[in-house]
Structure formats: C-alpha cells, structure tokens
N, C-alpha and C positions, 0 to 999 in steps of 0.2 A: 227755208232759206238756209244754205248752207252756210255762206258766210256774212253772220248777223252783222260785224261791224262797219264791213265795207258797205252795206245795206242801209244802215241805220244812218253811217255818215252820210253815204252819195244821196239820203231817199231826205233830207233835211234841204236841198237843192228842191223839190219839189213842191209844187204850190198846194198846202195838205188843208186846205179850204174846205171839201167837200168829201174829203178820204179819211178814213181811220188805219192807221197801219196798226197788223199786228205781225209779228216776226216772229218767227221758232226755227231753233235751233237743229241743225241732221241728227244728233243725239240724246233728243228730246225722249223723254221716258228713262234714262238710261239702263237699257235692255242689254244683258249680257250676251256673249258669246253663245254663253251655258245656254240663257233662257232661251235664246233663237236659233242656237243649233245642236244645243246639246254635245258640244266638247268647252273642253279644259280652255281657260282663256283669261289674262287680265282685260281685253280689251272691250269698249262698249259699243255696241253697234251704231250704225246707223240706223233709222227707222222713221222712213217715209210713211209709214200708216199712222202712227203717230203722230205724225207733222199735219196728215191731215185732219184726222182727229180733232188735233187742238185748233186747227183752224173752225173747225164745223161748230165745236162748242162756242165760239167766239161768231159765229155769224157771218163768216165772211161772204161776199157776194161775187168776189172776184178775187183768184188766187193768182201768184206770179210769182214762178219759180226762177231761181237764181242757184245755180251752182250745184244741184243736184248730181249724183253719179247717174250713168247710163244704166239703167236698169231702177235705179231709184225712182227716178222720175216717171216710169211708166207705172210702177206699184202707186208713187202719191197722188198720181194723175185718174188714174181707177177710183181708190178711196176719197177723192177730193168730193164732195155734193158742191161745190161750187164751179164753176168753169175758169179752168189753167191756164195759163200764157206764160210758155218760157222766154225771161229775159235775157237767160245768160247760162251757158252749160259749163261743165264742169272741163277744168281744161288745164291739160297736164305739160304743155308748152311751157304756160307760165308758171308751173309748179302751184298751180290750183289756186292762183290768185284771179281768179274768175276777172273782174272786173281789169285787170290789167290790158285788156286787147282791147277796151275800147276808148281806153284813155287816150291811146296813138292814132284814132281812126282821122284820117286826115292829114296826119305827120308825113311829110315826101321820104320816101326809102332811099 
C-alpha cells in the first residue's frame, strides 16, 4: 500500500471481524538508488517485491493494492503468492492522493 495512512484511517470504517490487516509501506526495505540501479542517489526506491515479500511472510490470503505506480504494480502482482485486487491506482490528478477521487464519487458537477 502506498499510502499507509489514508489506508489505515479509511480501512478502521471496515468491519475487521474476520480480517487481519497488515499494511507495508512503497519504500519497504529501504533499498537505494545505488543498490537497484547502481548510480549515485540520496533517493530510496520504491520496491514492490518487497511489499510482496513482507506480505507472503505475514501469510496473507488476499492482497489489495492501493496506490501503487504503473509498473509497480505489475512487479508486486508477479511476486505476490496471494491473489491481488486493486483498489485504487496511483493518480497524479490528485497529486497522488489516491483516495481523494473517491471521496466525490456521487458529488453532482
């Protein structure tokens, strides 16, 4: 899940009776520039194989991706051993506040 708060606030709405949520972060591992492409870089990647990863160790049965980059999501969709359903793509309208298009859905224009 890219963005864990909006996640964790909207996913407390949900009736978590029979669900265990676990959440990980896009920059889970945090894996360098260097280490994933081998140049110069403060910056820490993103790393979908990792997201899956920690899911797989954690057992999950069903995975549900939120906010992932296009291309991300088909690398964590590969490495996931559980089966993916995306909720929500990554969306740069709203300046990557993923969950902001669906808060208006039904709002008259």
């Amino acid at each position: 899940m890219c963005f864990v708060s909006e996640g964790s606030r909207n996913g407390q709405a949900v009736p978590l009776r029979f669900i265990e949520v676990h959440t990980v972060d896009c920059k889970c591992g945090k894996v360098t520039k260097f280490e994933m492409l081998g140049i110069e870089g403060k910056g820490i990647m993103c790393n979908p194989a990792g997201q899956a990863s920690y899911l797989e160790n954690h057992n999950t049965e069903l995975n549900i991706s939120m906010g992932l980059c296009v291309g991300h999501d088909m690398v964590f969709n590969q490495k996931s051993n559980a089966p993916v359903s995306v909720l929500l793509v990554k969306d740069r309208i709203t300046k990557h506040n993923t969950i902001e298009s669906i808060k208006h859905l039904g709002d008259s224009t």
